[in-house]
Backbone as CSV, one residue per row, in Angstrom:
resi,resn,N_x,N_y,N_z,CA_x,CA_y,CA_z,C_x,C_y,C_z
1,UNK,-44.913,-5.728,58.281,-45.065,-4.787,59.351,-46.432,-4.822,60.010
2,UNK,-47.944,-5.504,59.580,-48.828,-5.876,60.309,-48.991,-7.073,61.099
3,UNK,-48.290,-7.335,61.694,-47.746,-8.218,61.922,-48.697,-8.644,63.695
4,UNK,-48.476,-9.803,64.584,-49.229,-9.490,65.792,-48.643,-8.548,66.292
5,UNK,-47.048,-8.383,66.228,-46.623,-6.874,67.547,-47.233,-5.901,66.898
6,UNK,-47.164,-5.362,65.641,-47.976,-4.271,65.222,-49.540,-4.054,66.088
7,UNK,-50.076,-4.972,66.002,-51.677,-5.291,66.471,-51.794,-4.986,68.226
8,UNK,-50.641,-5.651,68.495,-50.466,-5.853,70.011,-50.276,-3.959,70.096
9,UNK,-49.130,-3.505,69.841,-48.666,-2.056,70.218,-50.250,-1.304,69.836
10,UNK,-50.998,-1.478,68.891,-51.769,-0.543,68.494,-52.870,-0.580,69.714
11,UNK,-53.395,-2.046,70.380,-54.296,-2.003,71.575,-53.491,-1.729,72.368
12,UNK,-52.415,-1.770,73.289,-51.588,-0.885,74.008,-51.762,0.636,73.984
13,UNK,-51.824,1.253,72.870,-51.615,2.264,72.546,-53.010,2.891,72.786
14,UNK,-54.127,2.239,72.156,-55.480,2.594,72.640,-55.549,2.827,73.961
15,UNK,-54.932,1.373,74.626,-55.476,1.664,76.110,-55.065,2.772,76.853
16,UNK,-53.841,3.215,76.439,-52.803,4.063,77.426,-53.898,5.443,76.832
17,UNK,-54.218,5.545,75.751,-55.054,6.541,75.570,-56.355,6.971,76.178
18,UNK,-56.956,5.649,76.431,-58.343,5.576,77.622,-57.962,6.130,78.337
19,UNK,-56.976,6.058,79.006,-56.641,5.894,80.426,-55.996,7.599,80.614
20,UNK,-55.461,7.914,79.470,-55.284,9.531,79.926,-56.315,10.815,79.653
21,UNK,-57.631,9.879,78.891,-59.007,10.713,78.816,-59.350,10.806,80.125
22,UNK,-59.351,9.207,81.037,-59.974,9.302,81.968,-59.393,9.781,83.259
23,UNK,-57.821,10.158,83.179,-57.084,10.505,84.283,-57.796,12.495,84.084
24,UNK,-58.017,12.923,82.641,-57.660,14.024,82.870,-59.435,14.525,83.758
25,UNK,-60.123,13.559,83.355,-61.825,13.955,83.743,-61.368,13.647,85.175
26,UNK,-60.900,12.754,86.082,-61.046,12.638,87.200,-59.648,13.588,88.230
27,UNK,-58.763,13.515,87.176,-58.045,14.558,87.943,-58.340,15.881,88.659
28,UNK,-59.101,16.110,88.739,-59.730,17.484,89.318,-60.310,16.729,90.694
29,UNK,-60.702,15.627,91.192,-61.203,14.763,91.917,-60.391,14.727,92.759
30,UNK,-59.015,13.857,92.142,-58.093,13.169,93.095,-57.460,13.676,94.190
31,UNK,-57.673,14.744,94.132,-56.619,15.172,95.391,-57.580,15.480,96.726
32,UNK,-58.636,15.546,96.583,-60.088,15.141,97.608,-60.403,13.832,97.919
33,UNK,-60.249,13.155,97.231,-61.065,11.606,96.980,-60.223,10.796,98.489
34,UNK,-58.967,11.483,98.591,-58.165,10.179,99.645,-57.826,10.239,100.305
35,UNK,-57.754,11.829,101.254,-57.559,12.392,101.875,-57.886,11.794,103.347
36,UNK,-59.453,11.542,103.506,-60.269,10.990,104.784,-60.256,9.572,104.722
37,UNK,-60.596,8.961,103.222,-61.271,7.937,103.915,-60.078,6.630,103.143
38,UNK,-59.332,6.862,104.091,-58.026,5.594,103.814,-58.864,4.378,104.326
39,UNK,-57.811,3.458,103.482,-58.070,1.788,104.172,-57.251,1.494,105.131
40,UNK,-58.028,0.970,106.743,-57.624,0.850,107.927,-56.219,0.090,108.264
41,UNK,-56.329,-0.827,107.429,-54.800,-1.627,107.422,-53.911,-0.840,106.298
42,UNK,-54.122,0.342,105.776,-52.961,0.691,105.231,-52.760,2.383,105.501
43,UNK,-53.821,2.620,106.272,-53.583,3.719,106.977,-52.275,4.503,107.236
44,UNK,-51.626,3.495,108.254,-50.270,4.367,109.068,-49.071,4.502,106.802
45,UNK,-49.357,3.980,105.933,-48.961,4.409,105.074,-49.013,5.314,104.533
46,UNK,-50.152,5.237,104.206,-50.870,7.335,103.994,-50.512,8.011,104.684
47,UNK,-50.024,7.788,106.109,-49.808,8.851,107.062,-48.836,9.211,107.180
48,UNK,-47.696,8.513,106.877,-46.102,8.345,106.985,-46.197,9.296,105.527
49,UNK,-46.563,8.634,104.470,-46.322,9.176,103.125,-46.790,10.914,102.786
50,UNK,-48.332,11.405,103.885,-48.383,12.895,103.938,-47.043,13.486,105.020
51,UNK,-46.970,12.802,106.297,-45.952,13.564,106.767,-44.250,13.864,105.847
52,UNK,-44.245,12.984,104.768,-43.163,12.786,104.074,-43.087,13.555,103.151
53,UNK,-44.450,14.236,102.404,-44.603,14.919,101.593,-44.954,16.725,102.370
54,UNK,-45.014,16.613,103.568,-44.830,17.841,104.367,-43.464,18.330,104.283
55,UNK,-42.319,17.485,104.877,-41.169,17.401,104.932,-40.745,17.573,103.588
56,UNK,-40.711,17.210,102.553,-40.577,17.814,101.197,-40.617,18.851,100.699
57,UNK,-41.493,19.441,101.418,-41.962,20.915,100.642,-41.316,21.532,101.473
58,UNK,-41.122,21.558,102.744,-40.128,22.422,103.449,-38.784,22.555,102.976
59,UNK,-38.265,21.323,102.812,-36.584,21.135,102.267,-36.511,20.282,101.118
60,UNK,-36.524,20.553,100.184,-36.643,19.560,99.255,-35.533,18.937,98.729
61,UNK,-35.668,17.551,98.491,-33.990,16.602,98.830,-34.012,16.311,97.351
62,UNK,-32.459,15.886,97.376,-31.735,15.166,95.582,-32.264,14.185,95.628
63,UNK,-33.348,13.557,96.249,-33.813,12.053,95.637,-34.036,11.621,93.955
64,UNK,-33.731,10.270,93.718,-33.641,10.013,92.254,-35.004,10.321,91.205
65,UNK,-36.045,10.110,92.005,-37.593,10.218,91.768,-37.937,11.907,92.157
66,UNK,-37.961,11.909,91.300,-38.199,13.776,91.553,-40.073,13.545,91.786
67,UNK,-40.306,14.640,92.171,-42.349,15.134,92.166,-42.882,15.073,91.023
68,UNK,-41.835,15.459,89.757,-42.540,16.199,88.667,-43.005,14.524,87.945
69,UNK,-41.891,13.410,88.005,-41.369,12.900,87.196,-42.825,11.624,87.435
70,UNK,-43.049,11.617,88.938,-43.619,10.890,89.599,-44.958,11.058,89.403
71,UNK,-45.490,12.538,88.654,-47.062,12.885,88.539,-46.623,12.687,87.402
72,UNK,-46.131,12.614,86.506,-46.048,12.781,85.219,-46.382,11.103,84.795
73,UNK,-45.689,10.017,85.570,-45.934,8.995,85.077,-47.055,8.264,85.709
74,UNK,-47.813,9.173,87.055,-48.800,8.372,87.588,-50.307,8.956,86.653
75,UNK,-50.109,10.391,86.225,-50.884,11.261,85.771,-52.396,10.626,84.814
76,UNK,-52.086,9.823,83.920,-52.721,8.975,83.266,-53.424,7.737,83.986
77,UNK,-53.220,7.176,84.931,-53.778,6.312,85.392,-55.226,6.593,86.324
78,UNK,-55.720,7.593,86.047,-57.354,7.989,86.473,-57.248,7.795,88.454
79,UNK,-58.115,7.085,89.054,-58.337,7.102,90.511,-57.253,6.483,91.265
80,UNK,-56.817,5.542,90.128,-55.633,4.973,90.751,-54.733,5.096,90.868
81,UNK,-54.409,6.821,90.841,-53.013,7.726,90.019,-52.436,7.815,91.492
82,UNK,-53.162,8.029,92.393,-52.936,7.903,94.037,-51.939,7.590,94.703
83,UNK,-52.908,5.966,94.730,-52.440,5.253,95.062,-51.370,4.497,94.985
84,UNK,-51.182,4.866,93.650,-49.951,4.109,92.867,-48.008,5.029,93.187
85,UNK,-48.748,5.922,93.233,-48.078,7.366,93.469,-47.483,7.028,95.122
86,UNK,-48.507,6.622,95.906,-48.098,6.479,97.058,-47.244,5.433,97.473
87,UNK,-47.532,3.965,96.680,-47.072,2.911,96.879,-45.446,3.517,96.329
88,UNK,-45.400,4.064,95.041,-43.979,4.090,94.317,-43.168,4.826,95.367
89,UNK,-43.955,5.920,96.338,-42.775,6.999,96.986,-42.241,6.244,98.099
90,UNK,-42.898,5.430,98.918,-43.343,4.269,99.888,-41.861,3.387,99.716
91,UNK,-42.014,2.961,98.260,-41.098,2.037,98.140,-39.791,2.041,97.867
92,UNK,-39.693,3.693,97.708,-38.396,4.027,96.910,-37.716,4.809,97.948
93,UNK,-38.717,5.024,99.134,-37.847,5.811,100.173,-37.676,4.435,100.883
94,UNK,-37.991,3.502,100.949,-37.307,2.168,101.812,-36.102,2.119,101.203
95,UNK,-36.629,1.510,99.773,-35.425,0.988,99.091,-33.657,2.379,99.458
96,UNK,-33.924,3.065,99.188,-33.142,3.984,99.464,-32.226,4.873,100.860
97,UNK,-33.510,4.026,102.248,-32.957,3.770,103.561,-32.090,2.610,103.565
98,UNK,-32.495,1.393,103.284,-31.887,0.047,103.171,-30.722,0.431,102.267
99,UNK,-30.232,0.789,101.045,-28.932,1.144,100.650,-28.542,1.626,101.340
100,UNK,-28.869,2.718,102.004,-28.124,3.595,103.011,-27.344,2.681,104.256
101,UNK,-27.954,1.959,104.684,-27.572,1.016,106.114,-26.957,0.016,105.491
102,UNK,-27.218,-0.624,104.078,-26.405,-1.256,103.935,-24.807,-1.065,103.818
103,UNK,-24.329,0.235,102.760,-23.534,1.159,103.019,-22.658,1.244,103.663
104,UNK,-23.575,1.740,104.959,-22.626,1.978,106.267,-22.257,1.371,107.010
105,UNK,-22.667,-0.326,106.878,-22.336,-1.219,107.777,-21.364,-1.829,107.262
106,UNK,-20.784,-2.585,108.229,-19.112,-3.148,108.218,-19.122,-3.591,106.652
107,UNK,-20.047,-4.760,106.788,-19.467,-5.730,105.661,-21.031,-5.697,104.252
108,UNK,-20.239,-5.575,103.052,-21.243,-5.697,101.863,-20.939,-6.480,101.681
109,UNK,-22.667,-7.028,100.901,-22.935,-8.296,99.998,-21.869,-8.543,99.179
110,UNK,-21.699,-9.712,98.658,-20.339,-9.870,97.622,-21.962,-10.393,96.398
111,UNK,-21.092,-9.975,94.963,-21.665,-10.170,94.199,-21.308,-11.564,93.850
112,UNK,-22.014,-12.170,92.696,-22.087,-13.445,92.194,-20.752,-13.455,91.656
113,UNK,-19.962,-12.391,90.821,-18.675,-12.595,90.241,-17.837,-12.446,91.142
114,UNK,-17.700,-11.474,92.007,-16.827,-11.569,93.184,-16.675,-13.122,94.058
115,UNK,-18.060,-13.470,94.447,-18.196,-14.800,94.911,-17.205,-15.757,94.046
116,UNK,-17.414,-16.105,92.922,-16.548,-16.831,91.899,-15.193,-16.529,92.140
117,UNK,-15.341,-15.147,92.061,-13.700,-15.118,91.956,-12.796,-15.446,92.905
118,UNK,-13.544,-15.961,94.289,-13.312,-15.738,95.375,-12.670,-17.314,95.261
119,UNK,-13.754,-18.143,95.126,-14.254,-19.458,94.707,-12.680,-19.828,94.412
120,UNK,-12.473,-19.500,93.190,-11.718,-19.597,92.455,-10.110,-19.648,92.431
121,UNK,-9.726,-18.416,93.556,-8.531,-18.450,94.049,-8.381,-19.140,95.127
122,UNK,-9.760,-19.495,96.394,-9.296,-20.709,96.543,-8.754,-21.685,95.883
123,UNK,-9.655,-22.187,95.296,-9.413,-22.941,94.457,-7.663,-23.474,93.981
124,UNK,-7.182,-22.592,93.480,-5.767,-21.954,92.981,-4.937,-22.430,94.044
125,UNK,-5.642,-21.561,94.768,-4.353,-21.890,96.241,-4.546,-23.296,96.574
126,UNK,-5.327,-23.874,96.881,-5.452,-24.989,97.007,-4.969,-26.339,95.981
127,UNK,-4.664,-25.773,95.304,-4.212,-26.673,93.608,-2.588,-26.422,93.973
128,UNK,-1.951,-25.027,94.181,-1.073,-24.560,94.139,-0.294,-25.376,95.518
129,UNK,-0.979,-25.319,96.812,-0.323,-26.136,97.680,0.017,-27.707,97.526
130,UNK,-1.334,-28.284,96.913,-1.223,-29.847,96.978,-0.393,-29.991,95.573
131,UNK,0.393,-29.013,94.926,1.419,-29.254,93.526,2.728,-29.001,94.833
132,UNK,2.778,-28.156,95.708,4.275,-28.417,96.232,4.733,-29.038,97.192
133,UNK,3.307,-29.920,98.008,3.744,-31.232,98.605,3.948,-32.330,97.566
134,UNK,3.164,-32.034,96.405,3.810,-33.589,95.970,4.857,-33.210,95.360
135,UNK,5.632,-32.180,95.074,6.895,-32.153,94.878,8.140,-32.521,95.711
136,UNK,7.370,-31.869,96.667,8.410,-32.105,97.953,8.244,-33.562,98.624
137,UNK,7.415,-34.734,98.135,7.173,-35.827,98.825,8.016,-36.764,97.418
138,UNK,7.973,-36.210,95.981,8.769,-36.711,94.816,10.207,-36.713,95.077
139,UNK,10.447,-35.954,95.653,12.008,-35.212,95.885,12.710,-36.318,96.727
140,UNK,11.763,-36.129,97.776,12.320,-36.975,98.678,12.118,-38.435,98.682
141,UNK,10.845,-39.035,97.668,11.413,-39.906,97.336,12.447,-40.497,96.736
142,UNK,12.983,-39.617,95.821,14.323,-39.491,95.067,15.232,-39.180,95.125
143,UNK,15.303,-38.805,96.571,16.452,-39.114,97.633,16.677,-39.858,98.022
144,UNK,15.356,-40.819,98.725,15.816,-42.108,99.081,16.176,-42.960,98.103
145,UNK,15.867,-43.213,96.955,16.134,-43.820,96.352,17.252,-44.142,95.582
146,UNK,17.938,-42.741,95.370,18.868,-42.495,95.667,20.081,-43.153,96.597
147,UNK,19.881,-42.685,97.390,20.871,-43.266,98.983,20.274,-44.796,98.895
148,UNK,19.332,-45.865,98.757,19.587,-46.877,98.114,19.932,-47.604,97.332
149,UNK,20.166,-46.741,96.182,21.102,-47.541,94.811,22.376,-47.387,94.975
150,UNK,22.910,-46.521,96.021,24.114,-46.049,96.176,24.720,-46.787,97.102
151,UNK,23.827,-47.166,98.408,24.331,-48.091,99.308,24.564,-49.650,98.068
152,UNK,23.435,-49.994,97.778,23.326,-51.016,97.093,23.938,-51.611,96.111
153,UNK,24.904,-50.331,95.286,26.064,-50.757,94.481,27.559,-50.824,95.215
154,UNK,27.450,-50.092,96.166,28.848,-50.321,97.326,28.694,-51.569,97.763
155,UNK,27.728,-52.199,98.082,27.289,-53.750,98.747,27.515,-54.876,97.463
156,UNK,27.575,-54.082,96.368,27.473,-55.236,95.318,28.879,-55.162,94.679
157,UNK,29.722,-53.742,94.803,31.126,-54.251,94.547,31.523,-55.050,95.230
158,UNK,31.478,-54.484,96.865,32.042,-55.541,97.491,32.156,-56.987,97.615
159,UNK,31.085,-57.534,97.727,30.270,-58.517,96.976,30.703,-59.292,96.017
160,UNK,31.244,-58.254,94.976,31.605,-59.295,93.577,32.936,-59.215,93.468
161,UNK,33.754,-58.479,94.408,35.193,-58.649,93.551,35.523,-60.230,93.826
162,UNK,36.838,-60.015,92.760,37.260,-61.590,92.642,38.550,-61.493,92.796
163,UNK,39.078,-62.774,93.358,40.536,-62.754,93.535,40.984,-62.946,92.270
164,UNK,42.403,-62.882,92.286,43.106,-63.050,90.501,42.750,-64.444,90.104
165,UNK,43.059,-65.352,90.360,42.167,-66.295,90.106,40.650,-66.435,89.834
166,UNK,39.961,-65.579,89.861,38.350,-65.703,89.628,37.366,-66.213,90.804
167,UNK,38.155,-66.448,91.801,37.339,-66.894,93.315,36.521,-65.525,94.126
168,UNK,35.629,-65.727,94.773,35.076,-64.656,95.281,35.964,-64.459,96.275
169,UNK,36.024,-62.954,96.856,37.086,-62.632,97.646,36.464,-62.866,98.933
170,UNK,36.432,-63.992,99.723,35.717,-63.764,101.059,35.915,-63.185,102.021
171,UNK,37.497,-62.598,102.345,37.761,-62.155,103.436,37.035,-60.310,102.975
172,UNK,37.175,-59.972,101.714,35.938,-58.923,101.926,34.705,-58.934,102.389
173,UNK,33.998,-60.221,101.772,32.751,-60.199,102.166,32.199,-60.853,103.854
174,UNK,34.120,-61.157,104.200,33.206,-61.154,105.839,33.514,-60.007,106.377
175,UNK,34.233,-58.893,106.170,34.367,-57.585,106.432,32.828,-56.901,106.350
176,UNK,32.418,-57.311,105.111,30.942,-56.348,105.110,30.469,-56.898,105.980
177,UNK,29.855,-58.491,106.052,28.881,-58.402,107.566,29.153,-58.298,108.815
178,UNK,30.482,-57.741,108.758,31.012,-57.395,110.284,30.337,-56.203,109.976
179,UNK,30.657,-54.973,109.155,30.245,-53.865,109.096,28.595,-53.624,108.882
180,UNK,28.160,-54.405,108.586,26.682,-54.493,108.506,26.005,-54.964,109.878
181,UNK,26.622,-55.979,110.989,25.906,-56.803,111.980,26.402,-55.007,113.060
182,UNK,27.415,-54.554,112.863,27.733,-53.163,113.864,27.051,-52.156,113.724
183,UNK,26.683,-52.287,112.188,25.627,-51.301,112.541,24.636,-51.308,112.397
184,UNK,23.857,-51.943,112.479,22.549,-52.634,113.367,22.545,-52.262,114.638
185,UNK,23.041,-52.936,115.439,23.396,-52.927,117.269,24.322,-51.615,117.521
């Protein structure tokens, strides 16, 4: 059980402890400290994020990130409890517009398993069609083939009978190529 994670959790554990000595000494600070003197390129953020926190206190909404939950986990982090605070509300009211529009618009993302599954019954169908042309191209070969062994043994009785004597019967077999040269032409 002393193990490195033991070692590892115990400096973890220190640090998170620094860090809520020093949130609680400067907390009395923070809510002065950031008020005026924002950074120029991130300005219109701060500004969006107080008018957002105006609007809050007037009507306060079911969002998933409650106030309490949000000081509670920035609370410990000393000067930078802020900022961090600001970035998280920042990001979670986007994230939470963008579901919204995604939502409401015609068509949603398909997931990776949906995609597959999608994939897939193509797939199917496509397996499923090219199994009942070649059935239907088997068939009909075996039809014709058919209607050729069939012509082909009528051509070969004829063909072979024999007179009582054992002579080939010719006046049949000039009957067939009469019937064969007619129907041709």
């Amino acid at each position: 059980g002393r193990g490195f994670a033991f070692r590892r959790k115990q400096k973890i554990e220190r640090q998170y402890r620094k860090l809520l000595k020093k949130g609680r000494k400067v907390h009395s600070q923070q809510d002065n400290q950031f008020t005026d003197t924002y950074p120029e390129h991130l300005k219109h953020l701060y500004l969006a994020e107080e008018e957002m926190l105006k609007k809050r206190r007037r009507a306060p909404s079911d969002s998933v990130l409650s106030e309490e939950k949000l000081n509670k986990a920035v609370d410990g982090y000393g000067r930078y409890g802020y900022d961090c605070l600001v970035i998280v509300r920042i990001w979670s009211t986007c994230t939470f517009s963008h579901r919204s529009v995604v939502t409401e618009g015609k068509f949603k993302k398909k997931t990776s398993n949906q995609k597959a599954k999608e994939e897939y019954e193509k797939i199917k169908a496509e397996r499923a069609r090219k199994r009942e042309e070649a059935e239907k191209r088997k068939q009909q070969r075996e039809a014709a083939q058919r209607l050729y062994k069939q012509k082909k043994m009528e051509a070969y009785k004829i063909l072979s009978k024999k007179t009582k004597r054992g002579q080939p019967n010719l006046n049949l077999q000039m009957e067939f190529l009469l019937q064969k040269i007619q129907q041709n032409t």
